[in-house]
C-alpha angles and dihedrals in degrees: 000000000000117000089237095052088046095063098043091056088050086058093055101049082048090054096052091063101036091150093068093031083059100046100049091036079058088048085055097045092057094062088038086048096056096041092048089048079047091056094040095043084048095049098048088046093051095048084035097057082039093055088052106045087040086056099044105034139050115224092232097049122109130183114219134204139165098252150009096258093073080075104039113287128085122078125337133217102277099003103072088046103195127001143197116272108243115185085213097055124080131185121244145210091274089049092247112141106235124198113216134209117252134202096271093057089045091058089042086058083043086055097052123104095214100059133058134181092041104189120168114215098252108198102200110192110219124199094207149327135229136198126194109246096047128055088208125120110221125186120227142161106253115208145186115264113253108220092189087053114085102189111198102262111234082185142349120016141298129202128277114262103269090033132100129214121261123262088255107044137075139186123228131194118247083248088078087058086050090056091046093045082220121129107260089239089064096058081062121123076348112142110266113188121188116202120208132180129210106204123238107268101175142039128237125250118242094255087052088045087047102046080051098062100045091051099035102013118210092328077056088060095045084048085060093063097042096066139223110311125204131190116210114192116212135182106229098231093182151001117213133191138222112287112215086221094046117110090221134351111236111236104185137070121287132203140156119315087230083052081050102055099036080055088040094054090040098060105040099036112130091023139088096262088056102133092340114131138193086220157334132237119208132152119238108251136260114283080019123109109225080233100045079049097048095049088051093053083050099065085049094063086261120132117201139179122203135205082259100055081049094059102042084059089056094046090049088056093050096046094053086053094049092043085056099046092050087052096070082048096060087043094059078042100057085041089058091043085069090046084055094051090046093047091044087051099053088042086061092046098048092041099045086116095040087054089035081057094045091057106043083058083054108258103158115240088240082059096048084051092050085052093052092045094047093061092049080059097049088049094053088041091048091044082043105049085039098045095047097034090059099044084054100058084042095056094048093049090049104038097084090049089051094050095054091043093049090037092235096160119237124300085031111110120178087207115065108177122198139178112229085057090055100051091046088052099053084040089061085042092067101040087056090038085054098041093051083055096058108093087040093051093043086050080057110052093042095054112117107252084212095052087037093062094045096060118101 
């Protein structure tokens, strides 16, 4: 017989028992529904995380640090035992002992040929902040403008990409405005003074105690202890607002990163985190590859991360949940191979005259064994196209409500659905569909015409 007329022969044998067609091409769709969520969920998070990283990093940027423990190596807490005291590491909040970078090493990253816009994190304390219009104090993280860093603006302006903020200005969140219970647009060109505090380093000699005491009295001994205070006045030039594509939104004041370091100095002179940074960012220069660059840090005692070590770690979380997800899919897969098997076997059983007949009209056995396989195959198109077409319409039903419950700003969808996938997907369907069909379909082809049409 011809292939054609095979496989239409297959489809109506299928047709005459659509009841159990139906039911083992569902069992089918079920595995073919959760992989094709799985591809589609896969897809969204990757052009999602590379949304983000795209938005809030520039490819040739690099952060740099003085060794490998800021991310993670290094020693770690009661594994390493003592350690030699640096005046340029500090202990963080993990109780890892972190080196930082000090002023010499950020003028050695100034000097290289292959890095430009060398700014080190400057992290300024600040005691309190007031805005006119409230008595009130507030406490805030205060941090250094990024100028490659464009933040969507709820009111006022914000600088060009490339451009830092002036000595005297300074850009709020909307969150501020909430606290306030004020319009954005009203914090606008509004004071803004920060407040910081140098602790005090040294202890006075006996004439200056002394001296003290005659002029202040003993109000004059607890204001030793409490530092020197300086008020610094801003303009507020924007307020932003959080982006859905940003890593994280900032929620703290921000000012100049001039403004940063001369707050920064301020507060820590005379002690051990005097110019001394966690890090650096920079970006790698003109004609120069982030990881040619990173691997030449490397050999200077310099560790880096670039946009693209960032992504990969993205990628490598979304690939581990949607590894996870498919697995449950193949599960509900390996389960409808066995009601193929068993459909395939019943089929064979109901239908012994029908293939003895077949065979006394001369239908060869490897025919008989085509017809079998092809309706395997029937059964694995009809559960794929079922199962993915209706993940699909699923996924395109549900992707506005999952945007609005994640927060993942318009135009961003966690499902991306497309076609080549798909097809794969309904392709590998058939091959297991006919591979679970094979003993059937060999039982089959090797069944007596003679004993076939005996059988009642």
């Amino acid at each position: 017989m011809k292939r054609i007329d095979i496989v239409r022969r297959a489809g109506r044998s299928l047709r005459q028992a659509k009841a159990r067609t139906l039911l083992t091409s569902l069992a089918i769709g079920v595995g073919a529904f959760t992989l094709t969520l799985a591809v589609a969920a896969g897809e969204g998070s990757r052009q999602y995380a590379d949304k983000i990283i795209t938005s809030n990093i520039d490819p040739q940027a690099l952060f740099i640090v003085k060794d490998e423990s800021f991310f993670g190596g290094g020693s770690q807490p009661g594994t390493g035992g003592l350690k030699e005291y640096d005046p340029d590491a500090r202990v963080n909040g993990n109780g890892v002992v972190v080196k930082r970078l000090n002023e010499s090493d950020v003028k050695k990253l100034k000097a290289r040929d292959d890095l430009t816009s060398v700014r080190p994190i400057y992290q300024a304390s600040a005691t309190y902040i007031m805005i006119d219009g409230s008595a009130k104090k507030y406490s805030t993280s205060v941090d250094a403008y990024n100028p490659d860093l464009k933040g969507e603006v709820a009111a006022g302006v914000v600088p060009t990409l490339g451009d830092d903020l002036d000595l005297t200005e300074a850009i709020v969140p909307e969150s501020f405005a909430t606290t306030l219970g004020v319009k954005p647009s009203q914090l606008v060109g509004k004071k803004l003074t920060i407040t910081v505090t140098r602790p005090a380093t040294a202890l006075p000699s006996q004439e200056e105690l002394a001296r003290i005491i005659a002029a202040q009295g003993v109000a004059g001994l607890a204001s030793l202890g409490a530092g020197e205070t300086k008020d610094v006045p801003l303009t507020i030039r924007g307020v932003t607002k959080k982006s859905s594509l940003a890593l994280n939104a900032a929620n703290g004041v921000q000012i100049s990163g001039e403004q940063a370091k001369a707050l920064t100095d301020f507060t820590t002179l005379g002690t051990d985190n005097y110019q001394k940074y966690i890090g650096v960012t920079a970006k790698a220069a003109d004609g120069n590859s982030p990881k040619d660059v990173k691997a030449a840090l490397s050999k200077d005692d310099f560790t880096s991360r670039t946009a693209q070590d960032l992504q990969g770690f993205l990628f490598t979380v979304v690939n581990v949940l949607q590894g996870i997800v498919a697995g449950f899919g193949l599960l509900a897969l390996i389960a409808s191979v066995f009601g193929i098997i068993n459909t395939q076997y019943i089929s064979v059983l109901e239908r012994t005259q029908q293939i003895g007949l077949m065979k006394a009209l001369g239908m060869r056995g490897r025919d008989v064994a085509k017809l079998f396989r092809y309706e395997a195959a029937w059964i694995g198109f009809l559960g794929g196209v079922l199962g993915a077409g209706t993940a699909w319409g699923a996924g395109v039903l549900m992707n506005p409500w999952i945007t609005k419950q994640l927060d993942l700003g318009e135009g961003n969808y966690l499902l991306i659905f497309q076609p080549l996938p798909l097809v794969l997907l309904i392709v590998v369907l058939m091959v297991i569909a006919i591979l679970a069909g094979y003993f059937p379909a060999r039982k089959a082809a090797r069944l007596n015409p003679i004993e076939a049409l005996r059988t009642e």
